[in-house]
C-alpha positions as CSV (number, residue, x, y, z in Angstrom):
1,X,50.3,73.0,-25.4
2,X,52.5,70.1,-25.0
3,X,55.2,70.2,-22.7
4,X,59.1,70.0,-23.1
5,X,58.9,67.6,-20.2
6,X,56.2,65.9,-21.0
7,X,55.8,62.2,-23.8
8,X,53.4,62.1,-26.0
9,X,50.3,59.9,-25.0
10,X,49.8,57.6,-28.4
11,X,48.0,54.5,-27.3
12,X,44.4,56.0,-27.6
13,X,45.6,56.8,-31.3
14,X,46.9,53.5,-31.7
15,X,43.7,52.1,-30.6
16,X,41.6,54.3,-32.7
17,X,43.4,53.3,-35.8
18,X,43.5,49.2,-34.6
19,X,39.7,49.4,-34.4
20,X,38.8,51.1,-37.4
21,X,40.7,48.4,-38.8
22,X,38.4,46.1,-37.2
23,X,41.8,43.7,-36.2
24,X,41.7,42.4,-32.5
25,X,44.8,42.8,-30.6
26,X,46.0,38.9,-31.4
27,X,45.4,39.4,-35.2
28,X,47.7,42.8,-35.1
29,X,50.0,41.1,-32.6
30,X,50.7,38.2,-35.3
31,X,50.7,40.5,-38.2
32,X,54.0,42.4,-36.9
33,X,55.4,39.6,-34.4
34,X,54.6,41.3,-30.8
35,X,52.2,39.5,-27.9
36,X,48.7,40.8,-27.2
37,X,49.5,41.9,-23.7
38,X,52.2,44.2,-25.2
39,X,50.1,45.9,-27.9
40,X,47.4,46.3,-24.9
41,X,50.5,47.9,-22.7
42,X,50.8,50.5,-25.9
43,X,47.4,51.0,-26.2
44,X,47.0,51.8,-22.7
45,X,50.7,54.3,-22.3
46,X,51.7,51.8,-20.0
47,X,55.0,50.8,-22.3
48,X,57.0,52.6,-25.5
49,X,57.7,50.6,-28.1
50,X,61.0,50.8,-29.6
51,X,61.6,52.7,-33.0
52,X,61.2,49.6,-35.5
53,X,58.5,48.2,-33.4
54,X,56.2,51.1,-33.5
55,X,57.1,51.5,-37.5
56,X,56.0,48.3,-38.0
57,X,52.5,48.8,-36.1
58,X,51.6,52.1,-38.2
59,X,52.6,50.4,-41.3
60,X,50.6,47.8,-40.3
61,X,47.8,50.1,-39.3
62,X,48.2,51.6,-42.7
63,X,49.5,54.7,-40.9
64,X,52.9,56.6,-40.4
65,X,54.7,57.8,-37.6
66,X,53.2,61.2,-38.7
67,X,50.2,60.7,-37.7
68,X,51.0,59.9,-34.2
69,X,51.9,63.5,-33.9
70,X,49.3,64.9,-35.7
71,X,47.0,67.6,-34.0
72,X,44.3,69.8,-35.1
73,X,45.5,72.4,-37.7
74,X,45.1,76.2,-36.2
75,X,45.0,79.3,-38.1
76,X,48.6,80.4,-37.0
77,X,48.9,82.9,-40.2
78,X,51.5,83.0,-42.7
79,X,54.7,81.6,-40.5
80,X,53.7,78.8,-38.2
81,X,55.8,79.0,-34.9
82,X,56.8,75.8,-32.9
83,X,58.3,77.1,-29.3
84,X,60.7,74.8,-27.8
85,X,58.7,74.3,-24.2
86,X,56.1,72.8,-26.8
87,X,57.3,70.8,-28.9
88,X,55.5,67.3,-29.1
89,X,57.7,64.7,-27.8
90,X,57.7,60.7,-28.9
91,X,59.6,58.7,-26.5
92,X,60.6,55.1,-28.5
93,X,62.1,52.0,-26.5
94,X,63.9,52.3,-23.3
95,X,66.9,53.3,-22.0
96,X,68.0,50.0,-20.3
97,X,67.2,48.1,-23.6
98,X,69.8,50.5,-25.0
99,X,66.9,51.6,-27.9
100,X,65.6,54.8,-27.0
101,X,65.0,58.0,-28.9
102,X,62.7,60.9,-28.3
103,X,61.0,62.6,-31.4
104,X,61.1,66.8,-31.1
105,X,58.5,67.5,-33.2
106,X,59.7,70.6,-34.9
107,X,56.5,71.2,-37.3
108,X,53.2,70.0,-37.5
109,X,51.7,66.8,-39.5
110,X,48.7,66.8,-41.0
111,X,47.2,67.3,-44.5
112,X,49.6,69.5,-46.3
113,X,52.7,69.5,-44.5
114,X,55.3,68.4,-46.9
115,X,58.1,67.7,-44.8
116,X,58.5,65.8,-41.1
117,X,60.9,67.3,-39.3
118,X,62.3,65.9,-35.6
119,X,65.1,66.2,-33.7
120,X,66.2,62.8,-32.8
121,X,67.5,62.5,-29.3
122,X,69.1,59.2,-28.9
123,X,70.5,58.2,-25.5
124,X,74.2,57.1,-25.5
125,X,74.6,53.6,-26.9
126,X,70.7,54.0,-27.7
127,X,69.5,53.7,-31.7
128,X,66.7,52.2,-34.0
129,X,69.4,48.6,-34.7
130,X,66.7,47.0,-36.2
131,X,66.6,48.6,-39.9
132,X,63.2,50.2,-41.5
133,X,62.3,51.2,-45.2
134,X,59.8,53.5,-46.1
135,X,58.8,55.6,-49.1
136,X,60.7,59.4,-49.5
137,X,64.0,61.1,-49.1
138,X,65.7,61.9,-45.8
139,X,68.1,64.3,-44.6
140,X,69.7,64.7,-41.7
141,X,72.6,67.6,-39.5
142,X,74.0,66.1,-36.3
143,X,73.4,69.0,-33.9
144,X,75.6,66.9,-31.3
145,X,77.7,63.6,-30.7
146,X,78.0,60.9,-33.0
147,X,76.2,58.2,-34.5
148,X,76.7,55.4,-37.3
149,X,74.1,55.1,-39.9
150,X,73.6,52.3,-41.5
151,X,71.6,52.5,-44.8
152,X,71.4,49.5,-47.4
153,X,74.3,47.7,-45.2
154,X,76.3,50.2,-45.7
155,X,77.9,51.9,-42.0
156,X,78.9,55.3,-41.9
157,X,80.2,57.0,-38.9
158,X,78.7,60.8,-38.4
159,X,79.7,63.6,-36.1
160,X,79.2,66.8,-34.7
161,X,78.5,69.0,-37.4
162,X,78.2,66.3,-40.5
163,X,75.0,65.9,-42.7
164,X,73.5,62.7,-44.8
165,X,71.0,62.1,-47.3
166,X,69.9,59.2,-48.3
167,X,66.1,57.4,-50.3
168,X,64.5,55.7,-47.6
169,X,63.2,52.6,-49.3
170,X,66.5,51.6,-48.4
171,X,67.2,49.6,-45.2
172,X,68.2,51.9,-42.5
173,X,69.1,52.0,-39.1
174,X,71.5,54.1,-36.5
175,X,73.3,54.0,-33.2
176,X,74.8,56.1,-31.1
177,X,78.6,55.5,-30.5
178,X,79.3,58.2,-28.0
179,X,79.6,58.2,-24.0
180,X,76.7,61.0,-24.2
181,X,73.3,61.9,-26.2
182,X,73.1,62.1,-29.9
183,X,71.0,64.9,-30.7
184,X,69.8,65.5,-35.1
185,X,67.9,67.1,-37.2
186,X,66.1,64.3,-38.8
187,X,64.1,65.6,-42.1
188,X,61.8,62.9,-44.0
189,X,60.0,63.9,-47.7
190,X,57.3,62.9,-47.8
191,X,55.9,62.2,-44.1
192,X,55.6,58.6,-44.5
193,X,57.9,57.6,-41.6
């Protein structure tokens, strides 16, 4: 069981998918405009990308950010249980670059799951500035602080308590505005983030 305290490893995944690709690290370092030596720093856990980086390597990998979480499906019976001391955690970016966020991985991914859910933990003045797209619907609760989303250029300021919707083809991206973490609920249909 994963750990509260503990990232999630991704590079060997990364790798995984890279190389049934058949792409060397240049070729997939051009493709989404990162060096070599930094794909072979993910590869090898030795660095986190930030949020838009690491979308643009599964897309390019013809992946989502799902799949980085996914693990092998159990027979759990008819209500699947995730405790909070094992949640699989995604740490993106790094706090001195002012871009990181941790994924809580609230349920599973894999074949069949309809919806990614995550808590978004995003340190104070952290985000994902650089804006994504993707296919689906997203919906989010802020459990705690306050952030401004941006979707299609358009900047909305969210706090404690407030919830958004919005299709996610459209542009996106988010900061945190407060002095402390931004913690929220952070639903995508379907898993394609």
């Amino acid at each position: 069981m994963q750990n509260q305290d503990q990232s999630l490893k991704i590079g060997a995944k990364l790798r995984h998918a890279r190389l049934l690709m058949g792409i060397s690290l240049a070729e997939l370092g051009e493709k989404i405009g990162v060096t070599e030596g930094y794909l072979s720093k993910l590869e090898n856990d030795r660095s986190q990308a930030s949020m838009a980086t690491l979308h643009k390597l599964v897309q390019a990998l013809g992946s989502n950010m799902s799949e980085l979480f996914a693990t092998p499906a159990e027979d759990h019976g008819p209500v699947l249980v995730v405790r909070q001391n094992e949640r699989a955690r995604l740490v993106t970016g790094h706090r001195r670059a002012g871009n990181q966020v941790t994924l809580e991985k609230l349920v599973p991914s894999g074949p069949g799951y309809l919806l990614q859910i995550n808590i978004h933990v995003v340190a104070a003045g952290g985000g994902s500035s650089e804006p994504i797209s993707h296919m689906g619907q997203e919906f989010g609760y802020v459990l705690a602080g306050t952030l401004e989303l941006t979707v299609d250029g358009h900047p909305v300021v969210l706090h404690e308590g407030d919830s958004f919707y919005f299709e996610s083809p459209l542009p996106h991206s988010y900061q945190n505005l407060g002095d402390g973490e931004a913690r929220i609920l952070w639903v995508n249909t379907p898993p394609t983030f």
